[in-house]
N, C-alpha and C positions, 0 to 999 in steps of 0.2 A: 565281389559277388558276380557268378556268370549269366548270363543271358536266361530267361525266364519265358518259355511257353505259357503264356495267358491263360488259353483254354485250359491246359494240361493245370495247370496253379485251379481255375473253378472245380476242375473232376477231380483232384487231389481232398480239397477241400469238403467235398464227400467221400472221400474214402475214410478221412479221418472221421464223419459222423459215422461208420458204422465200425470202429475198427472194435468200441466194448460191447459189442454188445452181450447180450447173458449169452453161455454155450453150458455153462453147469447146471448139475439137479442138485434140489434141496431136500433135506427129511426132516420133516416139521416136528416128527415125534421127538427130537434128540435136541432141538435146539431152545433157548433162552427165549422167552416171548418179550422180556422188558427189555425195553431202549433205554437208554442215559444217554444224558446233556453231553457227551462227550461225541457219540453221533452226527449233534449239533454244530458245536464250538465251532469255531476259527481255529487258526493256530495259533495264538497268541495265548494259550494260555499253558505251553510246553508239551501240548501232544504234538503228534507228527503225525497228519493225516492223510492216507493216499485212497487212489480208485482203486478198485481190481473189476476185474470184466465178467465174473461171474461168481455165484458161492458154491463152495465145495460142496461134497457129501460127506469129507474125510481129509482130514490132514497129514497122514499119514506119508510117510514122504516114500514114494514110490522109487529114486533114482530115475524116472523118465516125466516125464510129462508136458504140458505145456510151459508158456515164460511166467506167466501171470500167475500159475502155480508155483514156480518157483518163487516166483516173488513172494506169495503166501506165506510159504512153509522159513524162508530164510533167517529171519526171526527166530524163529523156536528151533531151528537146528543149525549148527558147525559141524560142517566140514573138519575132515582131517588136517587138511591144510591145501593151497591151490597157488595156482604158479601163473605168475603174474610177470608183466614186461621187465619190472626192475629185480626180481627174482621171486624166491620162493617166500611165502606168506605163510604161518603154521594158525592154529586153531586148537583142533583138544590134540591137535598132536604137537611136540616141539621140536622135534626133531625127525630125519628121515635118513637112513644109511643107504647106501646102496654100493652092492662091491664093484670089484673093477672088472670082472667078467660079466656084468650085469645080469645074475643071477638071483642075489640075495639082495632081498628090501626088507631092510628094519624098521617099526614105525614105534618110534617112541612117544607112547601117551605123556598129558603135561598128568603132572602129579596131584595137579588143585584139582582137574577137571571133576567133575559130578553131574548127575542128572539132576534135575530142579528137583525131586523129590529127597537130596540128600543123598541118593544113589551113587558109589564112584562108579566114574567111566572108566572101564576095563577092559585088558585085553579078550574077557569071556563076551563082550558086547560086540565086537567085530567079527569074534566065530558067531555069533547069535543070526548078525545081518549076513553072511554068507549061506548060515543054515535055513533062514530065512528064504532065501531068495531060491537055492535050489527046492526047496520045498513047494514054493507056492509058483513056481516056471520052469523048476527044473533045469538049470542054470544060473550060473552065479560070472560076471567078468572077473573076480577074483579067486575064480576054484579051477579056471583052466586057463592056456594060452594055446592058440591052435591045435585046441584039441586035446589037449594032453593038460594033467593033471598040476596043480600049485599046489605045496605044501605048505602047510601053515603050520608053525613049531611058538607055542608060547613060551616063552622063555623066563617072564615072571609076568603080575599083573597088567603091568602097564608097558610091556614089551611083546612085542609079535615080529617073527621071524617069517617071509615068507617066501619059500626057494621055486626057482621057476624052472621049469624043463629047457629053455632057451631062454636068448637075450628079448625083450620086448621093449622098447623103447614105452611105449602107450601103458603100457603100467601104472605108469608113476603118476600119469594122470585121473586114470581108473581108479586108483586108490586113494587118492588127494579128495575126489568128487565124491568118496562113499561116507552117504548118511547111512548113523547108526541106530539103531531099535534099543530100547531100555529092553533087556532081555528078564533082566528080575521078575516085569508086571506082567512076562508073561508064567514066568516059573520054569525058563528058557527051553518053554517047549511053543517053538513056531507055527506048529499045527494051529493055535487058541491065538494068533494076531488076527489073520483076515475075517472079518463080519465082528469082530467084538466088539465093535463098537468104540472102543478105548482111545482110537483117535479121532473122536468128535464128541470132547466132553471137556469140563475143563480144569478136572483131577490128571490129563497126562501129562509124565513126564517129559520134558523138551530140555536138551543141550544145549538150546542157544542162548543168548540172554534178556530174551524174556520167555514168559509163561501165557495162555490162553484164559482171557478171566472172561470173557463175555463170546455167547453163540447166539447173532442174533438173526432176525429174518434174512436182513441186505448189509448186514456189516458184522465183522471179528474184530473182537478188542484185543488187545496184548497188553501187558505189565512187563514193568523190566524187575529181574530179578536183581536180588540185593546180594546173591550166593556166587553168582555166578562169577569165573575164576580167572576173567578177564579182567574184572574193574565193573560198576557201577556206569549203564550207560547214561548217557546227557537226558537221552530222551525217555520220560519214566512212561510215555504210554502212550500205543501206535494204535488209529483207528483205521480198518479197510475197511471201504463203503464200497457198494454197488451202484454205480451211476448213470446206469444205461447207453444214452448212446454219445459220441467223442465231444459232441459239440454243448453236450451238459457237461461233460469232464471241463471241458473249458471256461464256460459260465459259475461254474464253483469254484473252479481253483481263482477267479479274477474276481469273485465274491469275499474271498477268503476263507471259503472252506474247504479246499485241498492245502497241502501244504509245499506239491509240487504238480510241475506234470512233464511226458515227455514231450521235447520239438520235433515236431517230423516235414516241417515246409518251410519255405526260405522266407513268405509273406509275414508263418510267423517270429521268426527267430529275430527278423530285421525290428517286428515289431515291441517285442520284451528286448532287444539291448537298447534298443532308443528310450526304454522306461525304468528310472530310477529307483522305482517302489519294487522290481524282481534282482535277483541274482540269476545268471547265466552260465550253468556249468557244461561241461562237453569232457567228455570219457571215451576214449575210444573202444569201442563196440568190439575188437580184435574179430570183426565175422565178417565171413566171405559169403556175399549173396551170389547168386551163381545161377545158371537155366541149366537142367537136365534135361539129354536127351532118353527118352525109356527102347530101351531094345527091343522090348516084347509088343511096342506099337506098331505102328508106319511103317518106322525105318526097320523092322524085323525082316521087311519084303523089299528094301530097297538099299542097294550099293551104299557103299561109305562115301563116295562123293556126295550123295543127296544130305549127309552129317554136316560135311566141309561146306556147301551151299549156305544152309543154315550160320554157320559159325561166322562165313567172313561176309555174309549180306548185314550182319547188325554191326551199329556205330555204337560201342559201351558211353561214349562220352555224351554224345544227343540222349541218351537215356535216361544221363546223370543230369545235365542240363532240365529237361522236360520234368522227370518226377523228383529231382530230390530241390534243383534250382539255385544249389549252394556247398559250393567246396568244402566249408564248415559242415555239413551233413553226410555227404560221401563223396570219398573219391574213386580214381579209377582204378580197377583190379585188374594186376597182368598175371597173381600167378592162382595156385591151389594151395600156396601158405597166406597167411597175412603177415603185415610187418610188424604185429606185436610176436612174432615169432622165430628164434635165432636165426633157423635154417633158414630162412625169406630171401630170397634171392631180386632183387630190384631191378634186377640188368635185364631179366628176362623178358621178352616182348609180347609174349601173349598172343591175341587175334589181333590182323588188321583187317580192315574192312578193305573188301575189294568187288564191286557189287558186278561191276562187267562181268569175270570169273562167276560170280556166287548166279547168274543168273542162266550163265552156259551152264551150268552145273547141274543148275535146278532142274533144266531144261532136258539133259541128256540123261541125267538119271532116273528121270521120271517121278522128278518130286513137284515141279509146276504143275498148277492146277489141281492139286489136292487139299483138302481142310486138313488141319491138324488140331488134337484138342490139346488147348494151354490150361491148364490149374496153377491157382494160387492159393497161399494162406491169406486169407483174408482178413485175420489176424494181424499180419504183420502189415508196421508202416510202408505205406509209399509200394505196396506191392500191387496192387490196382493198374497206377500210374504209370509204373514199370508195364504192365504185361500192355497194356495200350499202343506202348512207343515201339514192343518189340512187332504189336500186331501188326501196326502200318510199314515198318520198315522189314518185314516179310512178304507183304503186299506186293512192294517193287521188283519180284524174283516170281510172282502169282504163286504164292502159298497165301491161304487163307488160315486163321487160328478162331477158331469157336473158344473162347474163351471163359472161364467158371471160376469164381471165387469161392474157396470153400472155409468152415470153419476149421483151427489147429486139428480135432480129432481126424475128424473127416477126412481131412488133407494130409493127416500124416499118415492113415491107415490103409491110404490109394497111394501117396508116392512110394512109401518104402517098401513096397509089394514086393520088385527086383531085391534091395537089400537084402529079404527074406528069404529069399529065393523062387517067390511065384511069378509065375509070368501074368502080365495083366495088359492089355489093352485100352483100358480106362482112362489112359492121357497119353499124349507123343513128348509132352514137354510139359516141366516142371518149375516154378521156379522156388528157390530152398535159401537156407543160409545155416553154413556151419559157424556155430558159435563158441567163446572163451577160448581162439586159437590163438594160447601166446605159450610162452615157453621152451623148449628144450627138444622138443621133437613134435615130428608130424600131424599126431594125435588123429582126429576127424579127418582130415582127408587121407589118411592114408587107411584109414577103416572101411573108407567105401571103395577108394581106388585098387586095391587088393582083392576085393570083392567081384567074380566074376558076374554076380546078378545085374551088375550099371552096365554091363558088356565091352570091360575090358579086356586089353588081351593078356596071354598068359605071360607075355614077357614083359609086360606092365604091373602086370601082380603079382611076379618074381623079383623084378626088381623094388617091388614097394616094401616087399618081405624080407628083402636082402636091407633097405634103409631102417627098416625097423629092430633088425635083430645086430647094428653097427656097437660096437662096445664102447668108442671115442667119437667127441662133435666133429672131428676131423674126418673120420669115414663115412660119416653121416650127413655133413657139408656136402662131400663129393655124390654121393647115390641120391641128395634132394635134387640138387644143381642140375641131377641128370632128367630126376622124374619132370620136375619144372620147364623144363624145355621139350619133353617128348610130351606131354600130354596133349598139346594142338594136334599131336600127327591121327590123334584117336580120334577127335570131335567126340567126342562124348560130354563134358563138363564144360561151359561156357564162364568163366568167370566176369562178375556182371562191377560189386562195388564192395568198399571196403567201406565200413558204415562208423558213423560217431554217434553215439549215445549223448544227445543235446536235452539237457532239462533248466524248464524256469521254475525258481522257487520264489517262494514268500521270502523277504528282505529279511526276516528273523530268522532263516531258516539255513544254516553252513552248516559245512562237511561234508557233501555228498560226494564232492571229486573225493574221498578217501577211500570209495569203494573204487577197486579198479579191476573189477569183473562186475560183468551184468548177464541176466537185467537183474533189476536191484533186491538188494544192497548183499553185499559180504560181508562188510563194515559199518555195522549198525554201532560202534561206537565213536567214530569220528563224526556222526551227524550229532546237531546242535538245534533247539528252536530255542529263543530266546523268548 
């Protein structure tokens, strides 16, 4: 275990009381007034009961949203299938072709699959969610790739052909990640899903394995279905409660009535493996937490030296040390892959701190002596802790950071302004985390490193474009290898920690390392309570 900041462990220690607090709205008219004893219970009597940090308005699995959302909806829907450190994982799909010019992606439906009402899951369901999505955004990530058009050829029911104008490496992740809409309950006219209401009731159909049998004030019941084409899971019935703020999450689950929770502090991790009555699991998070610089702030009016100032005045390790306090929770990040991901390159060095330089820098570019405003997701663990250690050790070069903790919506609707392509002012520095980076190619970072809104240059976003559209891991090796080591020359992207997904369960409660994407679960059939 490494060396532990005192202070920084008491300010952590509230960051965790506010990390649940409610951020969603409720509609009282549509929901179940009665509670059950299930609510209640312990886990001891084969439910599986977790927090969530606030209650929906809707279940409806939008493809974005926050974690705690996902966490929600993952239950009741699969995935096509998702690409994991030791390979490819399938779902209602079981198969995936993909040719050797990397053009055509075949996705072969499993043949059991069905929607919990009996429904099969069909190839006419994947055009549903596409028609879907251009309808209600007018875009779809599977109806174009840079602009240009995907064809989509069904070839029988449970096959779908789908030919791309170019190679895109991120496809296959795109596609793997796509929740699908029961198209039948609409009469697979898309127009009649949004406002129906239909996913906040507990007649809809869900592909996952289980179904929605309780809507109540401060908690969602699930049942596992008996149909579902997976197997029968262990666990016949998941309760999400609403628990307000971290430090009630923690007094329940040590009551026994959570049936997990996550670690996010060294104080407590040290303290559940010393105790016999939990189990201690750890899943690596594959997310790259990272500080963003925004173009359209400060730095829009100041030299790229004042970038490079910034990048090489912060120590990632002091960072790791102060807010996480354990190698077990995260370690250091040198690139813009993680290492649950082929192309990840190890060798490569990343930022060194070099504060003599960072402070000539600051100095002559005329970045000393200015406030900068830092946001976080306040949301997420240990990001508090983080923004504190970057504030002081910006301090020593005279930048000040006015500092703001915001909620997931909030904070995501102000950081990815650039993404979108507006320019905003609203923050100089960000800090984020790309998440599920394992697999086969670049995925997330090469979505926003290509993106000239983060204020990359053009031969950074030619070359990201040139590794994305590579047809072998050999040509793709070579154009990561390249991006991995040019990106320090930009300052733009700070790579901060590579994070582990640490949770203590109730001693009746295995399986959870079986999910190996988070946040949780993929694999609601390797979990167990006894």
């Amino acid at each position: 275990m490494k060396k532990r900041n005192r202070i920084l462990s008491l300010l952590l220690a509230g960051v965790i009381a506010s990390l649940a607090v409610g951020c969603g709205k409720s509609n009282d008219t549509t929901k179940t007034e009665t509670k059950t004893e299930n609510t209640k219970k312990g886990t001891g009597d084969g439910t599986f009961t977790m927090a969530i940090d606030y209650m929906p308005d809707s279940l409806k699995p939008n493809g974005a949203g926050t974690d705690s959302f996902t966490t929600m909806i993952r239950p009741l829907y699969s995935s096509l299938f998702y690409q994991t450190d030791s390979g490819m994982e399938y779902y209602l799909a079981d198969k995936l072709d993909v040719s050797d010019d990397g053009l055509k992606y075949t996705v072969h439906l499993n043949d059991k699959a069905t929607w919990s009402d009996g429904e099969p899951i069909t190839a006419d369901d994947i055009q549903f969610r596409i028609d879907y999505s251009m309808a209600s955004s007018g875009r779809s990530s599977l109806a174009t790739v840079n602009g240009q058009e995907v064809k989509l050829n069904k070839i029988d029911d449970k096959t779908v052909e789908f030919v791309l104008p170019m190679p895109y490496a991120n496809f296959k992740n795109t596609l793997g990640d796509t929740v699908l809409l029961p198209g039948h309950a609409f009469n697979w006219d898309p127009s009649k899903v949004d406002d129906s209401g239909y996913f906040w009731n507990t007649d809809m159909a869900t592909s996952g394995p289980y179904v929605v049998s309780e809507i109540n004030d401060d908690s969602l019941v699930y049942t596992a279905r008996n149909d579902y084409f997976g197997g029968k899971p262990n666990v016949k019935k998941i309760v999400l409660r609403t628990l307000g703020s971290g430090s009630s999450k923690q007094v329940a689950f040590e009551n026994g009535e959570l049936s997990y929770m996550r670690v996010t502090t060294a104080d407590e991790l040290e303290k559940y493996e010393k105790n016999d009555n939990y189990n201690v699991t750890s899943i690596s998070e594959a997310r790259l937490n990272y500080l963003q610089l925004n173009p359209g702030g400060t730095f829009a009016n100041l030299p790229a030296e004042a970038r490079e100032a910034i990048m090489i005045a912060l120590n990632d390790q002091e960072i790791i040390d102060a807010a996480y306090g354990s190698d077990k929770l995260a370690t250091r990040a040198n690139s813009v892959l993680t290492p649950d991901q082929s192309l990840y390159n190890k060798k490569v060095p990343g930022y060194s701190q070099n504060l003599k330089k960072a402070k000539e820098l600051a100095k002559s570019s005329g970045l000393a002596g200015k406030t900068l405003k830092y946001i976080y997701n306040a949301d997420r663990a240990n990001m508090e802790a983080v923004a504190t250690v970057v504030q002081q050790q910006l301090a020593a070069i005279d930048v000040k950071l006015d500092v703001q903790g915001l909620d997931s919506p909030t904070f995501f609707s102000i950081f990815f302004a650039p993404y979108s392509g507006k320019t905003t002012d609203e923050y100089d520095i960000g800090s984020n985390g790309w998440d599920s980076e394992r697999g086969d190619c670049g995925w997330q970072a090469s979505t926003y490193m290509k993106n000239t809104g983060w204020g990359w240059s053009e031969d950074m976003t030619k070359l990201v474009n040139q590794a994305d559209s590579a047809t072998t891991q050999k040509e793709a090796q070579k154009l990561w290898n390249e991006i991995q080591k040019k990106y320090t020359d930009e300052c733009w992207v700070y790579p901060l920690t590579y994070t582990n997904y640490v949770m203590v369960s109730q001693k009746n409660v295995t399986g959870l390392d079986g999910s190996k994407v988070v946040p949780e679960f993929v694999d609601w059939m390797s979990i167990k309570v006894k």
